[in-house]
C-alpha positions in Angstrom: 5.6 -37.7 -12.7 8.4 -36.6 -10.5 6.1 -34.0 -8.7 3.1 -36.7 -8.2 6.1 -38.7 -6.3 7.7 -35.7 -4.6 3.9 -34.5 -3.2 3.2 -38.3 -2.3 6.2 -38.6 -0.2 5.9 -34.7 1.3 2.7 -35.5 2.0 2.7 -36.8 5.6 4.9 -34.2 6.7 2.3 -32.0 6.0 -0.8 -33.5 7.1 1.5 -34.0 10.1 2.2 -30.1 10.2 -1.5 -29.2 9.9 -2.4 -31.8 12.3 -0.2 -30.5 15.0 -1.5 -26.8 14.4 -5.4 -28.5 15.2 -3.9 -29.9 18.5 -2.2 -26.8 19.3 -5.1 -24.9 19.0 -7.4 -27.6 21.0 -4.8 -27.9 23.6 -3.7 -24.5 24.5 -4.9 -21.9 26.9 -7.6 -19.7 25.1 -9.3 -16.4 25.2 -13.1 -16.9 24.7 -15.1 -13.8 23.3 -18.3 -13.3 21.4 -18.5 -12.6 18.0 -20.3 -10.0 15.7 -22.0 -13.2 14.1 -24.7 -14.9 15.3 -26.2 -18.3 14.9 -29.8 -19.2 13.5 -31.4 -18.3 17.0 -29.9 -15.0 17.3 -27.8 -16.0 19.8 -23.5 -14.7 19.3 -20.9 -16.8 17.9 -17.9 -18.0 20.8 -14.5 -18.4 19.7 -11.7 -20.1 21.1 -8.7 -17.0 20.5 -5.4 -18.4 21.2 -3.9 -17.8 18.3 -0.8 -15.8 19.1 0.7 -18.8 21.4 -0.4 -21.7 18.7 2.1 -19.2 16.5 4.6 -19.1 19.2 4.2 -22.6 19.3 4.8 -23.1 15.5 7.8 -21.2 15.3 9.9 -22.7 18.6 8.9 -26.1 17.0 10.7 -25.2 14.1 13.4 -23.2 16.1 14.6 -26.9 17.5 15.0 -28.9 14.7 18.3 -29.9 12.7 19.2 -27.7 10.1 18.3 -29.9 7.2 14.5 -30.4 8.6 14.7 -26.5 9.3 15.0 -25.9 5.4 12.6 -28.7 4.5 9.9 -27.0 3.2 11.8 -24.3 0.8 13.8 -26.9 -0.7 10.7 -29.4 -1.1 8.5 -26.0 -2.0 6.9 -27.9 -5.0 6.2 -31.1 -3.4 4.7 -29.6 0.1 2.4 -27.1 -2.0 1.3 -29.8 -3.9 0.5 -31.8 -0.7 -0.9 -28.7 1.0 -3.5 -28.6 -2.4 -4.5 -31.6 -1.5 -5.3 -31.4 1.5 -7.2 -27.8 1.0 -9.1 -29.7 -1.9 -9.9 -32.7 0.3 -11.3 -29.9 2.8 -12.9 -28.4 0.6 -14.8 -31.5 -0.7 -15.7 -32.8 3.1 -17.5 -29.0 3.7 -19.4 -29.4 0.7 -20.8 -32.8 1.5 -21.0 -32.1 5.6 -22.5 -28.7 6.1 -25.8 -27.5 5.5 -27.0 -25.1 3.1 -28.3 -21.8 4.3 -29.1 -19.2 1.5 -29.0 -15.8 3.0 -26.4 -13.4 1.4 -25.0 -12.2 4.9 -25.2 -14.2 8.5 -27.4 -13.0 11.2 -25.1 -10.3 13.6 -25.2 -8.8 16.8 -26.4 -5.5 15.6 -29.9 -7.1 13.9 -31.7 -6.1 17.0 -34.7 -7.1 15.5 -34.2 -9.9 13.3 -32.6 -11.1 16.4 -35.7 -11.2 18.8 -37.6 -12.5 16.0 -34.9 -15.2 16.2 -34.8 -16.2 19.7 -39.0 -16.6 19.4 -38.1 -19.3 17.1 -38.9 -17.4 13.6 -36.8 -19.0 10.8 -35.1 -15.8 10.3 -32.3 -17.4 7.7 -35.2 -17.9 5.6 -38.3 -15.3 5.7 -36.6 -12.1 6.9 -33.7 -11.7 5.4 -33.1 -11.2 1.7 -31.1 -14.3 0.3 -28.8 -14.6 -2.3 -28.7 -14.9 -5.9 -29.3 -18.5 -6.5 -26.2 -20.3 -7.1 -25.1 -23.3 -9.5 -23.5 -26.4 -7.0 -20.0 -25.5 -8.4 -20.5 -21.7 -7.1 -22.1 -23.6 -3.8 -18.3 -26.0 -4.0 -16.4 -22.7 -4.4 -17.9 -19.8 -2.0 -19.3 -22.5 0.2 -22.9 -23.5 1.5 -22.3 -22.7 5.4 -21.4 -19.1 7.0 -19.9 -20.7 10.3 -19.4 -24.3 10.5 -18.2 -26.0 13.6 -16.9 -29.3 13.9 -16.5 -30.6 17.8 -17.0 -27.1 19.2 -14.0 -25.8 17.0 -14.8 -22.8 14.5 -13.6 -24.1 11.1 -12.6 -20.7 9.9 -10.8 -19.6 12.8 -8.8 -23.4 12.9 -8.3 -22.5 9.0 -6.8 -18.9 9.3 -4.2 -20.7 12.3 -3.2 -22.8 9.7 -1.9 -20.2 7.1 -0.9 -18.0 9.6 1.5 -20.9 10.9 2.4 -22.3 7.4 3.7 -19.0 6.2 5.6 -18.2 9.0 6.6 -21.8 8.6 7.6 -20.5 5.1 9.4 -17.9 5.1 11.9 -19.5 8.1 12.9 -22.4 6.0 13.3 -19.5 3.4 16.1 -17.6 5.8 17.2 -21.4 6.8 17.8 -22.4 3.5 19.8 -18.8 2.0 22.1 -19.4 5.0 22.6 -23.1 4.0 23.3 -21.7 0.5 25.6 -19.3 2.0 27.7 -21.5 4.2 27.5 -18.8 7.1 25.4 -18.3 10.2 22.1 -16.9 10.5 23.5 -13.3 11.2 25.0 -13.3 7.5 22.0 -12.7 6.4 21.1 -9.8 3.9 19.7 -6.9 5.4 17.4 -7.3 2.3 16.3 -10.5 3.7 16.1 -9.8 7.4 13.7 -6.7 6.4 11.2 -8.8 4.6 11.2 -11.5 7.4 10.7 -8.6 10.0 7.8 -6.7 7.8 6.2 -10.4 7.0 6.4 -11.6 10.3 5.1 -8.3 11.9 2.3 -8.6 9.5 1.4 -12.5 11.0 1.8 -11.6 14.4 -0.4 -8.9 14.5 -3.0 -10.5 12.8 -3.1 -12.9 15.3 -2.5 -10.6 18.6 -5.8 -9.0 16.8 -8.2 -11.9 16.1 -10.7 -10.8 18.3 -11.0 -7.4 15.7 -11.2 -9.8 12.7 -14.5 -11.2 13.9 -16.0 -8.4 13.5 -14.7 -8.2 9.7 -16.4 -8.9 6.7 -14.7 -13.0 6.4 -17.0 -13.8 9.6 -20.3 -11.8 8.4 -20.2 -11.8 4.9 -18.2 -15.0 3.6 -19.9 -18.2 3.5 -16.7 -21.4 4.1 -16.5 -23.6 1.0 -13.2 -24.0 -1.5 -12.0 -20.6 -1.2 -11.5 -20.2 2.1 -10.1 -23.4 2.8 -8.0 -23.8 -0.1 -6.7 -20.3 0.6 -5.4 -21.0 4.1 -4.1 -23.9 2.9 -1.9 -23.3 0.2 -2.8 -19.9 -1.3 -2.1 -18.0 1.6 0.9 -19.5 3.5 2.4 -20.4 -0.2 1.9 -17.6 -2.4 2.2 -14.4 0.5 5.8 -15.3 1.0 6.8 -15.4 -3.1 9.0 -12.5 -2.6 10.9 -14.2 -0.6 12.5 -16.4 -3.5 14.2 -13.4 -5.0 16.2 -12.9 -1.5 16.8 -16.4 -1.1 18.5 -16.6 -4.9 19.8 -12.9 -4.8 23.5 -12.2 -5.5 25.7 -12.4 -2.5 27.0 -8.9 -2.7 23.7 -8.0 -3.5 21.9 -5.4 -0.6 19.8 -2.8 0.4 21.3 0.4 2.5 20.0 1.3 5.3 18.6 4.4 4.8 16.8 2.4 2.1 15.4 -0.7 4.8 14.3 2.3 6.5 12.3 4.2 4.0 11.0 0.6 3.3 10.0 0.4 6.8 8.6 3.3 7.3 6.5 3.0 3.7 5.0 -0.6 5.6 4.6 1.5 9.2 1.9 3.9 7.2 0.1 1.3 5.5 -0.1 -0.6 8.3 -1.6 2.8 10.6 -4.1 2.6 7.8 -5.5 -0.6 7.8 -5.0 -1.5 11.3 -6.4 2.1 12.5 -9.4 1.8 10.3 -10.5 -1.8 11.4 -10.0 -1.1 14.7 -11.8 2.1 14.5 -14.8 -0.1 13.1 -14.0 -2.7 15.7 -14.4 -0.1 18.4 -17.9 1.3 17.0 -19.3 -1.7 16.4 -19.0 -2.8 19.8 -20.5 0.8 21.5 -21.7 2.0 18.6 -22.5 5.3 21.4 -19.1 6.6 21.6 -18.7 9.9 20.2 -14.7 9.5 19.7 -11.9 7.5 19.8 -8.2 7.5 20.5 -8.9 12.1 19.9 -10.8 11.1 16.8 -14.4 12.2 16.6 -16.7 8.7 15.9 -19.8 10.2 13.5 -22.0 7.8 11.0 -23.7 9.2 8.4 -27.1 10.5 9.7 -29.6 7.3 9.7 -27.0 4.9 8.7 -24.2 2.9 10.8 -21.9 4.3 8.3 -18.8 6.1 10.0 -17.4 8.8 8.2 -15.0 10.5 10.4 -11.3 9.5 11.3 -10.1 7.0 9.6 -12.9 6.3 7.8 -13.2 10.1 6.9 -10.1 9.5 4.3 -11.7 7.5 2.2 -14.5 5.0 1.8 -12.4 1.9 1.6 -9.1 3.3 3.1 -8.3 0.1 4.8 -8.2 -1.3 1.3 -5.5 1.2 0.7 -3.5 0.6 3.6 -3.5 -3.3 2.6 -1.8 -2.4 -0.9 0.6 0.2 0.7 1.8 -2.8 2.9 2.2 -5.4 -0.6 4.1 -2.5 -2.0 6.8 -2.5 1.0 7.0 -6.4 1.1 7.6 -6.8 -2.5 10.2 -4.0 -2.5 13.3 -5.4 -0.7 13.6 -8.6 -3.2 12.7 -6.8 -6.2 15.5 -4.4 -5.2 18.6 -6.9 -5.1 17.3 -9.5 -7.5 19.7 -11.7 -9.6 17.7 -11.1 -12.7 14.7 -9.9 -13.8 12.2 -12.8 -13.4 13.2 -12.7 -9.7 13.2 -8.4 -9.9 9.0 -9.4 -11.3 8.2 -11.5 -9.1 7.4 -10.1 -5.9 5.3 -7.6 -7.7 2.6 -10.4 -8.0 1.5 -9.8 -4.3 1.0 -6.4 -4.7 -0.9 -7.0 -8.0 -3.2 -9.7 -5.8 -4.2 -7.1 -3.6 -5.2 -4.7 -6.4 -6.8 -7.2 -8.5 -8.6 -8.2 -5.4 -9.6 -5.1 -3.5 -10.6 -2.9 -6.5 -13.4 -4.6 -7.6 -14.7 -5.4 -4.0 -14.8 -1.9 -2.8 -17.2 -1.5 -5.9 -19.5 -4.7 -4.4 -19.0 -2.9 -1.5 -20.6 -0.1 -2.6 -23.1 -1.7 -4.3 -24.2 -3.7 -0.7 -24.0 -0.3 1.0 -26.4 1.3 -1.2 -29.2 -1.3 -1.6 -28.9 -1.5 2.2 -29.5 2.3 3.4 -30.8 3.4 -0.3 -29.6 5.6 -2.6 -30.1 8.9 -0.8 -28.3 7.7 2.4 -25.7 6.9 -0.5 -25.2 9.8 -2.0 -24.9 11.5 1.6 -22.2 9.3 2.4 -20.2 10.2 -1.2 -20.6 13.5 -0.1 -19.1 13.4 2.9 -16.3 10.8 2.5 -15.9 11.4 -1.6 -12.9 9.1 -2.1 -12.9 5.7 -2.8 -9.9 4.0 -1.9 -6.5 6.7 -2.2 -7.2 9.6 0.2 -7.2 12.8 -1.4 -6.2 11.2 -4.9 -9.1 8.5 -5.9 
């Protein structure tokens, strides 16, 4: 009963939050680029990219407030997550009702030369050219979603939706930092060097992610991923609530408790390469996907597999899914510095979760993956691409 009133009362606070993120990112100066998706008539997605100031926004928001409102959200941590559910199940609910159904198993992209054309003559391409989906019960339609792209007012609802986790987790894991030094009775530079680390790797990871958005249109969220419950749950509590939970073994961890700093660095430098993985490899797709003529990039040679848009050089010359790899490598590193100084060993655990999200995760969609690929260019084309790129997800190991 306590957390029903807790979440009740937290519960304009964050509505307020969010609802300051949608102004932010109406109000703002923006970045407009075309997408790799298209709509219905063939014609490419615009987005609004102003994501790196809304962030900037966010955080000197939080930068100005008293101390007590600072640390709001990690000592309320219960009560806001269980408002943020809410919300993200409210969302959720409204997409269902409000968006229209369309049943292919991908959206239409820039690269469907063809189904485009047939598009822009007015052919109902959604529905007699391209091969639809599995038919789906209405709670897999509630869950995975009925729409590809909605829009609401001009404003792409998974771009909005991705602001908003980006900006509650960094949102997160400040009150975090605010509330260790509250518990610490110093000033922020008392901090560990435990904790400052994962705040550094964590926050390079948001801001990055948002300094790139016009790469992550081109990724498989925006072509592949229809917008229902587990999008928009996920950027609303999932994401900016469960990301951060290794932060909890800092914020609890024993005063004399640190890491070296030969030890931050190896940390550091474990992050750095997955990072160069997943980053390099997207952007190496990014890069062919827009001039799919170039014949290198950045001194590495850009080749496909013959007949196929597969590339199979460079990054993607590792292994078939080594941006996959690169994301766990990065889990690994952020879980480290609070399993290292933990107080116990429920808080020495618990950061491993993230880590163990990403595997649980990524695994069995590299095998989908493969699956898609094959029925796409057929098995021969398939077997030619094994060949050449024979790992899977750990270059030179699996």
């Amino acid at each position: 009963m306590a957390f029903v009133v807790d979440t009740v009362e937290a519960l304009p606070r964050v509505l307020l939050f969010y609802s300051a993120i949608v102004v932010l990112h109406l109000i703002l100066p923006a970045f407009v680029a075309d997408g790799y998706a298209c709509d219905w008539t063939g014609r490419p997605l615009r987005y609004r990219l102003n994501g790196p100031l809304v962030l900037a926004a966010t955080v000197a928001a939080w930068a100005v407030l008293p101390p007590d409102l600072q640390s709001y959200a990690a000592i309320n941590y219960w009560a806001c997550l269980g408002a943020s559910n809410l919300i993200g199940l409210v969302a959720a609910l409204l997409l269902f009702v409000c968006t229209g159904s369309e049943p292919a198993c991908r959206c239409l992209t820039v690269d469907q030369k063809e189904l485009r054309e047939r598009a822009v003559k007015g052919e109902d391409v959604c529905r007699t050219a391209i091969t639809p989906s599995p038919p789906r019960t209405i709670a897999a339609h509630f869950f995975f979603g009925r729409s590809f792209n909605p829009r609401l007012l001009g404003v792409d609802l998974k771009m909005l939706l991705y602001a908003f986790g980006a900006c509650a987790l960094s949102w997160n894991v400040l009150s975090a930092a605010a509330l260790r030094e509250q518990l610490m009775g110093g000033p922020r530079s008392s901090l560990s060097t435990a904790q400052l680390l994962y705040s550094a790797l964590l926050g390079w990871f948001i801001v990055e992610y948002m300094l790139l958005e016009v790469v992550h249109l081109y990724t498989y969220d925006f072509m592949c991923e229809k917008l229902g419950f587990k999008l928009c749950w996920g950027c609303c509590l999932f994401y900016p609530f469960f990301y951060c939970i290794g932060v909890w073994s800092l914020v609890t961890a024993p005063s004399d408790s640190d890491l070296s700093a030969g030890v931050a660095l190896a940390i550091g430098l474990l992050f750095a390469g997955g990072w160069l993985l997943t980053r390099g490899a997207n952007i190496q797709k990014f890069v062919f996907k827009r001039d799919p003529s170039r014949t290198s990039w950045l001194g590495l040679p850009m080749r496909v597999v013959p007949g196929t848009r597969l590339l199979c050089s460079g990054f993607w010359g590792l292994a078939r899914h080594v941006n996959y790899c690169g994301e766990i490598v990065q889990a690994i590193a952020l879980a480290l510095p609070g399993s290292l100084v933990a107080a116990d060993r429920y808080y020495s655990a618990l950061p491993w979760l993230y880590p163990l999200y990403y595997v649980a995760i990524l695994l069995p969609r590299q095998v989908d993956d493969d699956l898609q690929i094959a029925t796409k260019y057929g098995e021969a084309a398939f077997a030619d691409y094994t060949k050449r790129v024979p790992y899977r997800v750990v270059p030179r190991l699996w």
